[in-house]
Biopython code that builds the backbone (N, CA, C, O; Angstrom):
import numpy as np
from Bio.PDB.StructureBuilder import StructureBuilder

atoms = [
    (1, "UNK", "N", (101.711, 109.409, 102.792)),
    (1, "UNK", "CA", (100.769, 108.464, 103.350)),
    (1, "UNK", "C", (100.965, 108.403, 104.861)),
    (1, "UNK", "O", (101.934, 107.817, 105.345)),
    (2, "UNK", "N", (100.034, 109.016, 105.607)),
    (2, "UNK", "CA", (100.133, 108.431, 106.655)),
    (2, "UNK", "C", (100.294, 107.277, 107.640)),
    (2, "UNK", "O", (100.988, 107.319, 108.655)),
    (3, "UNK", "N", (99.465, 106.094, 107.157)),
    (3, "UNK", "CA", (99.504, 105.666, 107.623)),
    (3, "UNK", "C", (100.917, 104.278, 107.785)),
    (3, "UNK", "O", (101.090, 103.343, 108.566)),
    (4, "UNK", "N", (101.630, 104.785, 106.664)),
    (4, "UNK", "CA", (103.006, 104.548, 106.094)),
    (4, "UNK", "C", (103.738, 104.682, 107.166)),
    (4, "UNK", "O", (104.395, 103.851, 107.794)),
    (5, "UNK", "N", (103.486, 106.348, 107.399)),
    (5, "UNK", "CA", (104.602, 106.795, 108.554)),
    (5, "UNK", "C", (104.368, 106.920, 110.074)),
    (5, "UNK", "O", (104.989, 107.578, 110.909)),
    (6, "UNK", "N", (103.081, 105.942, 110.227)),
    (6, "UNK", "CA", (102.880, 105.442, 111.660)),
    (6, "UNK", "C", (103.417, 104.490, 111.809)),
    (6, "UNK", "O", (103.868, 104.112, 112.890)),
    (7, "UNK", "N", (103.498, 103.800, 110.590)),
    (7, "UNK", "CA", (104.055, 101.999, 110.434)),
    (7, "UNK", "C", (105.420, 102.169, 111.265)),
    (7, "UNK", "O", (105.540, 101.302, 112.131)),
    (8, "UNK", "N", (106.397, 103.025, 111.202)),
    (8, "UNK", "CA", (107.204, 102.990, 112.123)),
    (8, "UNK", "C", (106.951, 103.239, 113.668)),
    (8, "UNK", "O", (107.689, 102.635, 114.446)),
    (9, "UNK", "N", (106.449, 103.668, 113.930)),
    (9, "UNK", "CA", (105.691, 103.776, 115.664)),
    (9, "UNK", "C", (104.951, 102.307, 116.367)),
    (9, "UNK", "O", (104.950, 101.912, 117.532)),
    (10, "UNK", "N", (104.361, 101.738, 115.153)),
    (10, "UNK", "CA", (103.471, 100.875, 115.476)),
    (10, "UNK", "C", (103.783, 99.545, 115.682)),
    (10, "UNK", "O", (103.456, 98.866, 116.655)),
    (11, "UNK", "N", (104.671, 99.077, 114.362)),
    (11, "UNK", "CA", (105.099, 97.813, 114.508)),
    (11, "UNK", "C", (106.947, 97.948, 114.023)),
    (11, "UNK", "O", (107.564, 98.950, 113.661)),
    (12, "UNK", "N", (107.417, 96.566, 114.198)),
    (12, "UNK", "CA", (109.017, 96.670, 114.462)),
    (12, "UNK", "C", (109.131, 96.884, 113.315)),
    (12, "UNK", "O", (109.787, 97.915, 113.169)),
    (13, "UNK", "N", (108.646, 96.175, 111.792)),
    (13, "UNK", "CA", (109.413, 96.049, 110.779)),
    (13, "UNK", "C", (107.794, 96.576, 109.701)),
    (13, "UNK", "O", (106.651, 96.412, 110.126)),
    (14, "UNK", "N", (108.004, 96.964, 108.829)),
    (14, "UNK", "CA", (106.515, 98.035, 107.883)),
    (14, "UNK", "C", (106.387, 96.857, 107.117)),
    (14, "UNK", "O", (105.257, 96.398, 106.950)),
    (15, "UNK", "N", (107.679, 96.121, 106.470)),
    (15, "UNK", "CA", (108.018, 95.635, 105.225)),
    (15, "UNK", "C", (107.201, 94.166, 105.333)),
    (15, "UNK", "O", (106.602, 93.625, 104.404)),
    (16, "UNK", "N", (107.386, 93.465, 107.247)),
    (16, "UNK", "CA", (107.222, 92.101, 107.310)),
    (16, "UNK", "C", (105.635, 92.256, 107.691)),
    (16, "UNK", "O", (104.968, 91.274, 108.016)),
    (17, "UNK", "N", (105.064, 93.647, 107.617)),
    (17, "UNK", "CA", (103.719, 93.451, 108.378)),
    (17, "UNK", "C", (102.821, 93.555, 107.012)),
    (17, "UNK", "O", (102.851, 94.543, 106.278)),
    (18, "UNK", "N", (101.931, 92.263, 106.750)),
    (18, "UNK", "CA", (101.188, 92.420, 105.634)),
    (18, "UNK", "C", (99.853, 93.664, 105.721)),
    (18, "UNK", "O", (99.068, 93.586, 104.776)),
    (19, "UNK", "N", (99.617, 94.542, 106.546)),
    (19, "UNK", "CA", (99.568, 95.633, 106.061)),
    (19, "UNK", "C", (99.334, 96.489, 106.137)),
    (19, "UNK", "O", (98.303, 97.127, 105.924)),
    (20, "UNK", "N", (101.007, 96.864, 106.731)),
    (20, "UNK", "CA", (101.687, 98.047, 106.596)),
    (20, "UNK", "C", (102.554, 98.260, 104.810)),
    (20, "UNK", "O", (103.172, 99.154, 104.232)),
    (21, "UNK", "N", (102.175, 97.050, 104.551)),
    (21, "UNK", "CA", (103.113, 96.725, 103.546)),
    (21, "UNK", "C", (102.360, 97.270, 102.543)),
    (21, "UNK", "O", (102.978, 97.790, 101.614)),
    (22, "UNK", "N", (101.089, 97.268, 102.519)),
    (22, "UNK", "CA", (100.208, 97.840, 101.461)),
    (22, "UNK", "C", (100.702, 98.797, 101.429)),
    (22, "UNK", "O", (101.548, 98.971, 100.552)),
    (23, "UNK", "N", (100.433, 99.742, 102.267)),
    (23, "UNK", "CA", (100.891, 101.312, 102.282)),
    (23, "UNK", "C", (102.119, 102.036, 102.115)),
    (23, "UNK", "O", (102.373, 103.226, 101.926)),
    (24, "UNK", "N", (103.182, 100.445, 102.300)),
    (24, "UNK", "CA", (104.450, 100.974, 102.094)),
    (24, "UNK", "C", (104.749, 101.196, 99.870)),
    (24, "UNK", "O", (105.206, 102.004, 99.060)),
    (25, "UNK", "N", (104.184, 100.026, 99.919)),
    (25, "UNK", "CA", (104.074, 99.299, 97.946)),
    (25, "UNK", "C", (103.249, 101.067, 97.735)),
    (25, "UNK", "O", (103.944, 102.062, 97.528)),
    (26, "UNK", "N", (102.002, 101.117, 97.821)),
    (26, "UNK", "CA", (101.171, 102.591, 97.434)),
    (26, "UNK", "C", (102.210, 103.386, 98.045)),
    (26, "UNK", "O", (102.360, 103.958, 96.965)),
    (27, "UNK", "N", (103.053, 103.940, 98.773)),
    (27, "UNK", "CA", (103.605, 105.220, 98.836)),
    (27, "UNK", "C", (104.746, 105.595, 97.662)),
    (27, "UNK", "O", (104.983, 106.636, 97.049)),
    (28, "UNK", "N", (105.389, 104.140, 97.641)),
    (28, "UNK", "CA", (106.412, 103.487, 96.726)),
    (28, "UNK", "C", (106.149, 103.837, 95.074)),
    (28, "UNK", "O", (106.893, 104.528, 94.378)),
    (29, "UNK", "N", (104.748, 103.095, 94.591)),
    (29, "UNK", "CA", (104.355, 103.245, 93.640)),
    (29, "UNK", "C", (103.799, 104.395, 92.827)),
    (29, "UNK", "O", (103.678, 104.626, 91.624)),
    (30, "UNK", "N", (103.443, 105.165, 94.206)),
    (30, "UNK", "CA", (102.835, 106.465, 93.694)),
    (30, "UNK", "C", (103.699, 108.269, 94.003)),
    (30, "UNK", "O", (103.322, 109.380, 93.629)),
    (31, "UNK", "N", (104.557, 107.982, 94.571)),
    (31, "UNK", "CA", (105.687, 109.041, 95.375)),
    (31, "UNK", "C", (105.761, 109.919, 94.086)),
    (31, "UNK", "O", (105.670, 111.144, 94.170)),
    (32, "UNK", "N", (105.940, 109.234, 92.808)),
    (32, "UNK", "CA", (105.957, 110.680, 91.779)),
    (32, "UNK", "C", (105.013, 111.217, 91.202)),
    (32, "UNK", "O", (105.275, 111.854, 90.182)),
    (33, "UNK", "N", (103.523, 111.127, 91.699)),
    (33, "UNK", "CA", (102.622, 111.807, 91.284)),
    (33, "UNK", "C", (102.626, 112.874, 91.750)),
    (33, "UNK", "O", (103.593, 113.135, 92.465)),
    (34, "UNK", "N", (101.531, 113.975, 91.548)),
    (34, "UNK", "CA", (101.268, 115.109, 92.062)),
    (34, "UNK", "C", (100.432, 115.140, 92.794)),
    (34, "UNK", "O", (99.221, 115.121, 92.577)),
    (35, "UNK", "N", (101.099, 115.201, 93.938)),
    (35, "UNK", "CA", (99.881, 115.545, 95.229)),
    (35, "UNK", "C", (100.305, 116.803, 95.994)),
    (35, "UNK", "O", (101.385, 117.363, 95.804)),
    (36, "UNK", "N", (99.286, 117.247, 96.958)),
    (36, "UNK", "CA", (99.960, 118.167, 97.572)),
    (36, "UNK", "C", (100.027, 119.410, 96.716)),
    (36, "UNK", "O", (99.505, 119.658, 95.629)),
    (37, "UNK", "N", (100.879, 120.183, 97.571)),
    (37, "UNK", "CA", (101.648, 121.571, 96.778)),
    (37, "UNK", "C", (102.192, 121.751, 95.540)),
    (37, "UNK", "O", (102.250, 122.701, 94.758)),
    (38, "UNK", "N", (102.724, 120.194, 95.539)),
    (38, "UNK", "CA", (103.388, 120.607, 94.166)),
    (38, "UNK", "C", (102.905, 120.732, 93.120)),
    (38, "UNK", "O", (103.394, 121.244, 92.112)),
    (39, "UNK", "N", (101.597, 120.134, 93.321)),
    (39, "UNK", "CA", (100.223, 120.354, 91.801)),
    (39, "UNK", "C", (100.361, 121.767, 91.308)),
    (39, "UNK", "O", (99.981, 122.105, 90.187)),
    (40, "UNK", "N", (100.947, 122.631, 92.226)),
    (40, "UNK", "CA", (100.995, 124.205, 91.863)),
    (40, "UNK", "C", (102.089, 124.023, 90.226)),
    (40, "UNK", "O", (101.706, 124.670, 89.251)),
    (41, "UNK", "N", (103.134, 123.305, 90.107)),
    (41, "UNK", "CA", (104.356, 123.488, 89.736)),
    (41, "UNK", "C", (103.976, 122.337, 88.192)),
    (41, "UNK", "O", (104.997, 122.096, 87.546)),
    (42, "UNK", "N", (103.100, 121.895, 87.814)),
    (42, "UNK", "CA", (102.893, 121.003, 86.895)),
    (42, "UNK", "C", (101.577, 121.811, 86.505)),
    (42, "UNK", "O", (100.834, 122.481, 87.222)),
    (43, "UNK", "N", (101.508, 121.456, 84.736)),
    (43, "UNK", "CA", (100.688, 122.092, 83.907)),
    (43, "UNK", "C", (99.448, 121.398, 83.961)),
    (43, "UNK", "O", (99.416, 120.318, 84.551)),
    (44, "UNK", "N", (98.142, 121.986, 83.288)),
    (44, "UNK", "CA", (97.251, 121.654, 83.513)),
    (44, "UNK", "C", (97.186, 119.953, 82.643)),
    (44, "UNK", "O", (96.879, 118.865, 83.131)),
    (45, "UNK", "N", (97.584, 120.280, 81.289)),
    (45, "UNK", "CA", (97.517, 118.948, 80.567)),
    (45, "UNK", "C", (98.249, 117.621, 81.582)),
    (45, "UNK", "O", (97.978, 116.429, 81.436)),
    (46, "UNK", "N", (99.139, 118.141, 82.525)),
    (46, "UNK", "CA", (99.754, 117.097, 82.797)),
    (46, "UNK", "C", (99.124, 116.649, 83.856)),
    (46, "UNK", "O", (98.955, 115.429, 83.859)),
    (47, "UNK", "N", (98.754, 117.184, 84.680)),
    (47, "UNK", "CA", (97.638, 117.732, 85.643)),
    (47, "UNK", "C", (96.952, 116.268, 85.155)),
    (47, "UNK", "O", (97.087, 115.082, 85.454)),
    (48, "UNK", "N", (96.092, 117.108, 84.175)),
    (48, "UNK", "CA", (94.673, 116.204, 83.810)),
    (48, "UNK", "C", (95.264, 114.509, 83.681)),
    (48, "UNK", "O", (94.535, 113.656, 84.187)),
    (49, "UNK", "N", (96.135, 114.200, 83.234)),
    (49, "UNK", "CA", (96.892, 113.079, 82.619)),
    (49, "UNK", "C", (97.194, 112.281, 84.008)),
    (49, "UNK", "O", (96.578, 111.218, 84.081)),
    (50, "UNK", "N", (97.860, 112.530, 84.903)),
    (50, "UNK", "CA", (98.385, 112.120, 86.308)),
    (50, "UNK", "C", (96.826, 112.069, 87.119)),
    (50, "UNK", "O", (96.356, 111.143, 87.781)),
    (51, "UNK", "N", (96.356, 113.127, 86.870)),
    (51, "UNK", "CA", (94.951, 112.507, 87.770)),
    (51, "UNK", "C", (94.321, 111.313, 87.189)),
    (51, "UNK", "O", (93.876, 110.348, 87.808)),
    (52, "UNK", "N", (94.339, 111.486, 86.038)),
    (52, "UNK", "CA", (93.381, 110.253, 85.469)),
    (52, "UNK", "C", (94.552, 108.534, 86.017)),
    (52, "UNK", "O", (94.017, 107.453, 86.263)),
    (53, "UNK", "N", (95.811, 108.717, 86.065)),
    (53, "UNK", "CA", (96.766, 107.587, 86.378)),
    (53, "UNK", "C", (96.453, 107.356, 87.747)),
    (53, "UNK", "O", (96.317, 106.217, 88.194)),
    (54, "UNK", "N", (96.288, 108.767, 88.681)),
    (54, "UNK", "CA", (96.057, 108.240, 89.679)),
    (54, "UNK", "C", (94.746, 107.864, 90.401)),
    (54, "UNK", "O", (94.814, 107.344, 91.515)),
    (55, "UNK", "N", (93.283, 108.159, 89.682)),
    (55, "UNK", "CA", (92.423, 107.884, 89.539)),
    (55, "UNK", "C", (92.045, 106.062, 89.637)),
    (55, "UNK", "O", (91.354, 105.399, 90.411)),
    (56, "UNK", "N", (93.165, 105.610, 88.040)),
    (56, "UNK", "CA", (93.059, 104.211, 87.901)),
    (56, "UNK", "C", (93.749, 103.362, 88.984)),
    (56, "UNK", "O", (93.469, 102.242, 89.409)),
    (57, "UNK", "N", (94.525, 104.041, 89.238)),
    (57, "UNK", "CA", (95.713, 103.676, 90.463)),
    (57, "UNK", "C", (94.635, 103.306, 91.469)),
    (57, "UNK", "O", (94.148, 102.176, 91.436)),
    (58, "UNK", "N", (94.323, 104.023, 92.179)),
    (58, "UNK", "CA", (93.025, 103.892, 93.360)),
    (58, "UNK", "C", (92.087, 102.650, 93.098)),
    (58, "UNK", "O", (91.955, 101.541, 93.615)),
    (59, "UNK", "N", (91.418, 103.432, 91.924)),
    (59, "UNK", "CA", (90.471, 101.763, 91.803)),
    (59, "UNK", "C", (91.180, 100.458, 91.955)),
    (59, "UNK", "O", (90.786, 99.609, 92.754)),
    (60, "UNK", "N", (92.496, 100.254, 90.992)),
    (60, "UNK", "CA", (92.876, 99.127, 91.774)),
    (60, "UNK", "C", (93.509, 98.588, 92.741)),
    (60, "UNK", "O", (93.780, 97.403, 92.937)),
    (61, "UNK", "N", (93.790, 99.722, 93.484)),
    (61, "UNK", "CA", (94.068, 98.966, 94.947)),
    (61, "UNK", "C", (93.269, 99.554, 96.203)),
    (61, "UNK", "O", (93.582, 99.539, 97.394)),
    (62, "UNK", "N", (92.013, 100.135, 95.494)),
    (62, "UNK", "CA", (90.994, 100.213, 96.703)),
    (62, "UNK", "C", (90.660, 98.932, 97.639)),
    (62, "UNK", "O", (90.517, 98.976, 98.861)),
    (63, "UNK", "N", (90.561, 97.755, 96.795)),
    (63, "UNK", "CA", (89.665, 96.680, 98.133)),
    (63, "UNK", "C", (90.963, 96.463, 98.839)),
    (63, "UNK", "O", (90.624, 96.289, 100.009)),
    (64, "UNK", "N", (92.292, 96.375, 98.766)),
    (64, "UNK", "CA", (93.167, 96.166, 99.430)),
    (64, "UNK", "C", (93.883, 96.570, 100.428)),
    (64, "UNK", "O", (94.478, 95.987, 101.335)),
    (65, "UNK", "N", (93.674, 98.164, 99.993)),
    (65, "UNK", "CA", (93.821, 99.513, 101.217)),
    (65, "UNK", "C", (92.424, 99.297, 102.477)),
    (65, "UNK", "O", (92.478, 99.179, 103.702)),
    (66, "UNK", "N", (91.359, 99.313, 101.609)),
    (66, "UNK", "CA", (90.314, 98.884, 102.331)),
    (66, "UNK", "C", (90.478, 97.882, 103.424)),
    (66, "UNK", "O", (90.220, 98.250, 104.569)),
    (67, "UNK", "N", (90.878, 96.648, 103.207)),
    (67, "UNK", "CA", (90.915, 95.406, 103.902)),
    (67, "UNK", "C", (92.328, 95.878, 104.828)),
    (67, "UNK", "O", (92.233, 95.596, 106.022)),
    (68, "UNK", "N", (93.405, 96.448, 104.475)),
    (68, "UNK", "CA", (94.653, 96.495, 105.630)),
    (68, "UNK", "C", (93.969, 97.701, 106.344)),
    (68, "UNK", "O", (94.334, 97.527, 107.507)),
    (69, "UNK", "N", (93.175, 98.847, 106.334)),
    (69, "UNK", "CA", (93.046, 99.657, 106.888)),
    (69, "UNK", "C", (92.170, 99.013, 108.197)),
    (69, "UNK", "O", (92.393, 99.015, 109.407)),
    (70, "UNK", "N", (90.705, 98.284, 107.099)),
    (70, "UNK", "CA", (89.945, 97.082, 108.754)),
    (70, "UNK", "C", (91.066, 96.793, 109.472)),
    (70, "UNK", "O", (91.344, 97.253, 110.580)),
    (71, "UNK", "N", (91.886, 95.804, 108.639)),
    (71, "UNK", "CA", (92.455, 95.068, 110.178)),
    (71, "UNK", "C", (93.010, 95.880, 110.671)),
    (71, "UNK", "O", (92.846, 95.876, 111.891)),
    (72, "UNK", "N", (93.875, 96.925, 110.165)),
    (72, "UNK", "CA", (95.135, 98.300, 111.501)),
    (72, "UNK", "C", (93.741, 98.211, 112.731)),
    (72, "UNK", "O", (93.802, 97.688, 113.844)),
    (73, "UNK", "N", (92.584, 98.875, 112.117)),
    (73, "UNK", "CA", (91.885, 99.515, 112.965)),
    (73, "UNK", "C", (91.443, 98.847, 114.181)),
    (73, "UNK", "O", (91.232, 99.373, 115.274)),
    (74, "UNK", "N", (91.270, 97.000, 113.692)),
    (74, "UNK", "CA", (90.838, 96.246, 114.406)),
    (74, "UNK", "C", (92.021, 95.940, 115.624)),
    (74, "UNK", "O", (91.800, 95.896, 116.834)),
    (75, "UNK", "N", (93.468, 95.725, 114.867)),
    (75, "UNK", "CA", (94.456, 95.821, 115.416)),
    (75, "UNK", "C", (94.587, 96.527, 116.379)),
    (75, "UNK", "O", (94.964, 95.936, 117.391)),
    (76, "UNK", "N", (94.370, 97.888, 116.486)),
    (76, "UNK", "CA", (94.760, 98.730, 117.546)),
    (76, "UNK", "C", (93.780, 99.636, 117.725)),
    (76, "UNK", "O", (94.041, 100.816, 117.489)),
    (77, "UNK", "N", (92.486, 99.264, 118.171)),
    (77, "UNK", "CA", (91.670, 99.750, 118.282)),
    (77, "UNK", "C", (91.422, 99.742, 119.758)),
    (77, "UNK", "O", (91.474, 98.540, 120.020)),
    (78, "UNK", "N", (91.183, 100.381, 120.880)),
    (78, "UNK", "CA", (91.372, 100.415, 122.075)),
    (78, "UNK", "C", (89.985, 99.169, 122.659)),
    (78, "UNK", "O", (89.928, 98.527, 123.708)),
    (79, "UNK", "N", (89.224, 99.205, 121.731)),
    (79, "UNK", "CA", (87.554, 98.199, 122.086)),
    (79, "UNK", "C", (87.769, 97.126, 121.735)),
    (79, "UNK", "O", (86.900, 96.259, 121.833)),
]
sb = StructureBuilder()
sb.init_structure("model")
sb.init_model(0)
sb.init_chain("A")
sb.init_seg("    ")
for serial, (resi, resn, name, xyz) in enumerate(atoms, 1):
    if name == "N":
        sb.init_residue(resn, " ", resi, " ")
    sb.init_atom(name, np.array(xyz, "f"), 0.0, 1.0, " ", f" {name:<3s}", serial, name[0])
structure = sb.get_structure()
């Protein structure tokens, strides 16, 4: 997650900033799925199974990623 690992550049503490904290909980919660490269190294059934987890995963913490991403942007938005 990127915007996880700006959280250190940006503000003093990831954990006390409500949200950076989103992104810290989603990197946390989701670190053993398959993303990336390693999708190469996991089977298709499992594949299919982890997408669908991380599928549901998303929906429920879309409005929340949504809402900390507004404010970062508003936060440090140069305008």
């Amino acid at each position: 997650m990127r915007l996880y690992a700006l959280s250190h550049e940006l503000v003093q503490t990831w954990h006390d900033d409500p949200d950076f904290l989103v992104f810290g909980v989603v990197a946390s919660d989701t670190d053993h799925l398959p993303t990336g490269s390693a999708r190469q190294y996991w089977s298709p059934d499992a594949l299919a199974r982890e997408d669908r987890n991380i599928a549901a995963y998303e929906a429920k913490s879309r409005a929340d990623i949504l809402t900390a991403c507004q404010s970062i942007v508003s936060r440090f938005s140069d305008a």
